[in-house]
SENU-877928 format. One record per residue (C-alpha): residue number from 1; x, y, z; residue in one letter. Coordinates in steps of 0.5 Angstrom, whole numbers, always signed. Layout:
REM SENU-877928
<sedo NUM,<X,Y,Z>,'A'>
...
END
This chain:
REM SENU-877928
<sedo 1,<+0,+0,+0>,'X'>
<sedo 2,<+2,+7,-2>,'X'>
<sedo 3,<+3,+11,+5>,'X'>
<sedo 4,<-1,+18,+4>,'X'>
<sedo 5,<+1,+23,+0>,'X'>
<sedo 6,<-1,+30,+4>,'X'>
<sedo 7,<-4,+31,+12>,'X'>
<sedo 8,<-11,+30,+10>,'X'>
<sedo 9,<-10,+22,+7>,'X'>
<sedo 10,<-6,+21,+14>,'X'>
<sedo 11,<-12,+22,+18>,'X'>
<sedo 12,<-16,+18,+14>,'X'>
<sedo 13,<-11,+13,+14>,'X'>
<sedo 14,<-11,+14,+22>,'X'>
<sedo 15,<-18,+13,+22>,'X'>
<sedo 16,<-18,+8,+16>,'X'>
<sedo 17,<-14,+2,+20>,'X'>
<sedo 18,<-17,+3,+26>,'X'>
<sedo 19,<-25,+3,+23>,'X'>
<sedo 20,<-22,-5,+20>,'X'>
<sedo 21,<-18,-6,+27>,'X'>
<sedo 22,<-25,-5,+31>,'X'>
<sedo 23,<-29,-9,+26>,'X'>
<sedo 24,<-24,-14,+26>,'X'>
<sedo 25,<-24,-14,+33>,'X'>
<sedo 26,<-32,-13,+33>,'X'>
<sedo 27,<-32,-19,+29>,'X'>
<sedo 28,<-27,-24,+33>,'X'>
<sedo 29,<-28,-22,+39>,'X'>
<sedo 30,<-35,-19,+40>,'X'>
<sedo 31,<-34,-19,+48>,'X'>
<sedo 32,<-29,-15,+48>,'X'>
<sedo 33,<-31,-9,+44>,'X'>
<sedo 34,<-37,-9,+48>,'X'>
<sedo 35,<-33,-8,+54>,'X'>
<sedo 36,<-28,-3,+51>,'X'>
<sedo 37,<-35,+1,+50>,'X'>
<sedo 38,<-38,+1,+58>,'X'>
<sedo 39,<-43,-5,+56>,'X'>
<sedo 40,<-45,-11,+60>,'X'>
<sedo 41,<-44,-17,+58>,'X'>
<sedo 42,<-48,-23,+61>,'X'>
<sedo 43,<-46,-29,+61>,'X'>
<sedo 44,<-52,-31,+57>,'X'>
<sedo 45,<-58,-27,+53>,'X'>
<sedo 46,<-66,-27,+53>,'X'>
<sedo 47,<-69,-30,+49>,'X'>
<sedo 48,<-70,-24,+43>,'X'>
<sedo 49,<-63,-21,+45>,'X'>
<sedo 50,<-60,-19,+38>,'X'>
<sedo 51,<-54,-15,+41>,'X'>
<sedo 52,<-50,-21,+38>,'X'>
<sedo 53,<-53,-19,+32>,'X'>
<sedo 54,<-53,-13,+31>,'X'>
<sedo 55,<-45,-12,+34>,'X'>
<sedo 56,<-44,-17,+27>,'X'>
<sedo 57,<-47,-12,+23>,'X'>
<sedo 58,<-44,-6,+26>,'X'>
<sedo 59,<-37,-10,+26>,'X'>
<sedo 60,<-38,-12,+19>,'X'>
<sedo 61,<-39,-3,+17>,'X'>
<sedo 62,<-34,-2,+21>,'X'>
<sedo 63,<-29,-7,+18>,'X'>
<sedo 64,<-32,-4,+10>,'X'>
<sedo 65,<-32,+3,+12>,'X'>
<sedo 66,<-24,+2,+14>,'X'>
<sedo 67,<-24,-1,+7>,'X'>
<sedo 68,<-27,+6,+5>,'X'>
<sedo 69,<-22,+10,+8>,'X'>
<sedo 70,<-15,+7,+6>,'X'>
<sedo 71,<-18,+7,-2>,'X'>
<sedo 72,<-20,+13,-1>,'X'>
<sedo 73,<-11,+15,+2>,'X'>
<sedo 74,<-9,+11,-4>,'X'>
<sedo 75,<-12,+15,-9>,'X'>
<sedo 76,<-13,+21,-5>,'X'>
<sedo 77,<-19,+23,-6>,'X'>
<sedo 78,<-20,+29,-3>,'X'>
<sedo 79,<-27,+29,-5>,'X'>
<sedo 80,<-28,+24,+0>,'X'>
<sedo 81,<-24,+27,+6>,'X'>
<sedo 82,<-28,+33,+6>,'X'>
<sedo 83,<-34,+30,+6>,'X'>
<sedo 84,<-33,+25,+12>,'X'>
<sedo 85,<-31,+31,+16>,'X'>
<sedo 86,<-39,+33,+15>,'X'>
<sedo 87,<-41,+26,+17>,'X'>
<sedo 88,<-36,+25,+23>,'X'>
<sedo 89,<-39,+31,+26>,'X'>
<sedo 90,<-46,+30,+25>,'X'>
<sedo 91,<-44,+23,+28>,'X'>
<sedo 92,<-40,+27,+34>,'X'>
<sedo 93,<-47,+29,+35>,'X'>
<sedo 94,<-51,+24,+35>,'X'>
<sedo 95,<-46,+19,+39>,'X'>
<sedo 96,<-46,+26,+44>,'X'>
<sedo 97,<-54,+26,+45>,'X'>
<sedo 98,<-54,+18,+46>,'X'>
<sedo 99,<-50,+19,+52>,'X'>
<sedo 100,<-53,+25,+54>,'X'>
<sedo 101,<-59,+22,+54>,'X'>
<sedo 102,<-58,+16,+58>,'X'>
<sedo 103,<-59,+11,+51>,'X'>
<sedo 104,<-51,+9,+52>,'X'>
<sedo 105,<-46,+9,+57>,'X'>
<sedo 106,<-42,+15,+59>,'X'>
<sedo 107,<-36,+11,+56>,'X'>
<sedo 108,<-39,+11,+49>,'X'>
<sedo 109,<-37,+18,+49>,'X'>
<sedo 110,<-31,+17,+47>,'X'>
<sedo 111,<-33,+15,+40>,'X'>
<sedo 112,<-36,+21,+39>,'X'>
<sedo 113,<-30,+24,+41>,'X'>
<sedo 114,<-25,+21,+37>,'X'>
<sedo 115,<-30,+22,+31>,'X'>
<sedo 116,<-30,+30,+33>,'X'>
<sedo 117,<-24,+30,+34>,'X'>
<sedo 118,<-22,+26,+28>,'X'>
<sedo 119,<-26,+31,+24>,'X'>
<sedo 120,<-23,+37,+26>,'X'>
<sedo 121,<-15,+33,+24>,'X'>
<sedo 122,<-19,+32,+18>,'X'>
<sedo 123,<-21,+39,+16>,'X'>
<sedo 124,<-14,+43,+19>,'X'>
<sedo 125,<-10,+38,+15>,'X'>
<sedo 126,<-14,+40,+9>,'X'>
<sedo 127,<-14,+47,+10>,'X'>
<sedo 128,<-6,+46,+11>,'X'>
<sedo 129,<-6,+42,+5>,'X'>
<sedo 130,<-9,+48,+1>,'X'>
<sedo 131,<-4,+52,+3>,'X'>
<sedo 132,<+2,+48,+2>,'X'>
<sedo 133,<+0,+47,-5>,'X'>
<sedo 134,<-2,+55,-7>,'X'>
<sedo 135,<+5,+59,-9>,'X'>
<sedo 136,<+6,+66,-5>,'X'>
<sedo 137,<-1,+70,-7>,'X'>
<sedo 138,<-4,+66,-11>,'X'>
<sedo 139,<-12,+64,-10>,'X'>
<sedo 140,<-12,+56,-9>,'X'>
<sedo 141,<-18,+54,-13>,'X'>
<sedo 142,<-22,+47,-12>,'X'>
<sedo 143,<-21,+43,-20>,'X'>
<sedo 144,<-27,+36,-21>,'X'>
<sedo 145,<-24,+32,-17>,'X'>
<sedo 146,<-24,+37,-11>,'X'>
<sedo 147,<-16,+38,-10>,'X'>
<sedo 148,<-14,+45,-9>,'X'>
<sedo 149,<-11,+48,-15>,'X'>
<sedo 150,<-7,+55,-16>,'X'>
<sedo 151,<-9,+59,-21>,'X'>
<sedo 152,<-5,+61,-26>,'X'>
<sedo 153,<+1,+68,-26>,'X'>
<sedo 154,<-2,+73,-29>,'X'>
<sedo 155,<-10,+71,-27>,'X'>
<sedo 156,<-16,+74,-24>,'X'>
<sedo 157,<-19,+72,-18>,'X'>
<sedo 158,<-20,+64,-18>,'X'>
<sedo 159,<-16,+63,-24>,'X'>
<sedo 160,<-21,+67,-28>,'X'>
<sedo 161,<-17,+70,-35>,'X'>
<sedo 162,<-15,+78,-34>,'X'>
<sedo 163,<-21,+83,-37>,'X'>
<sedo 164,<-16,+86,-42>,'X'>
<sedo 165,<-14,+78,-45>,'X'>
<sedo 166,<-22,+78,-46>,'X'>
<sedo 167,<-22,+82,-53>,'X'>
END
């Protein structure tokens, strides 16, 4: 595998393996990530208990969300990475209100924050990326595949031709 190529693809490779590691481990050893999350584990479950169930199905998203991000470092798919800042933040919130709502226990909260702070890393290595990229002066525009472009010497704002070139 190709290591990422800018600050942004190191945090959704970060974020990547240890979506696939937990899945893995969700799926391997369920009890175990259950009790990594605050919640109980008896020895034996009622009748009409599907925790087993949905911790299969809530592993196997995890492991194919890992899958996700790393393909999406290898080919730098900024796109992406901007997009999974919106939707980690909207599951910061969620996970949040879970826990403030007695839904799931106090540990739980640590989900929503590494996604809220996943968010964040993700965001500020974006927006250094940009920057990086565009020379001194010049106004970073995004191309089709949402990566930053520098506009061109001698171009208007955002890379637009200059009015005395427009004849």
């Amino acid at each position: 595998m190709k290591l990422p190529r800018s600050i942004a693809g190191w945090t959704i490779a970060v974020f990547g393996v240890l979506a696939l590691v937990m899945g893995a481990l969700g799926l391997l050893w369920p009890e175990a990530q259950l009790r990594m999350l605050g919640f109980e584990v008896p020895a034996t479950r009622a009748a009409g208990d599907y925790t087993g169930t949905f911790l299969v199905a809530s592993s196997m998203a995890a492991f194919n969300m890992g899958v996700y991000y790393l393909l999406a470092t290898v080919t730098e798919w900024r796109v992406f990475y901007r997009f999974t800042v919106v939707f980690r933040l909207v599951t910061f919130t969620v996970f949040t209100i879970a826990v403030l709502a007695d839904i799931a226990p106090d540990r739980f909260f640590g989900v929503a924050a590494w996604e809220g702070l996943g968010a964040v890393a993700t965001a500020i290595g974006l927006r250094l990326d940009a920057r990086r990229s565009a020379p001194a002066g010049a106004v970073a525009t995004p191309d089709e595949s949402g990566s930053a472009v520098p506009a061109e010497e001698g171009t208007g704002p955002a890379g637009a031709a200059p009015a005395d070139a427009v004849r």
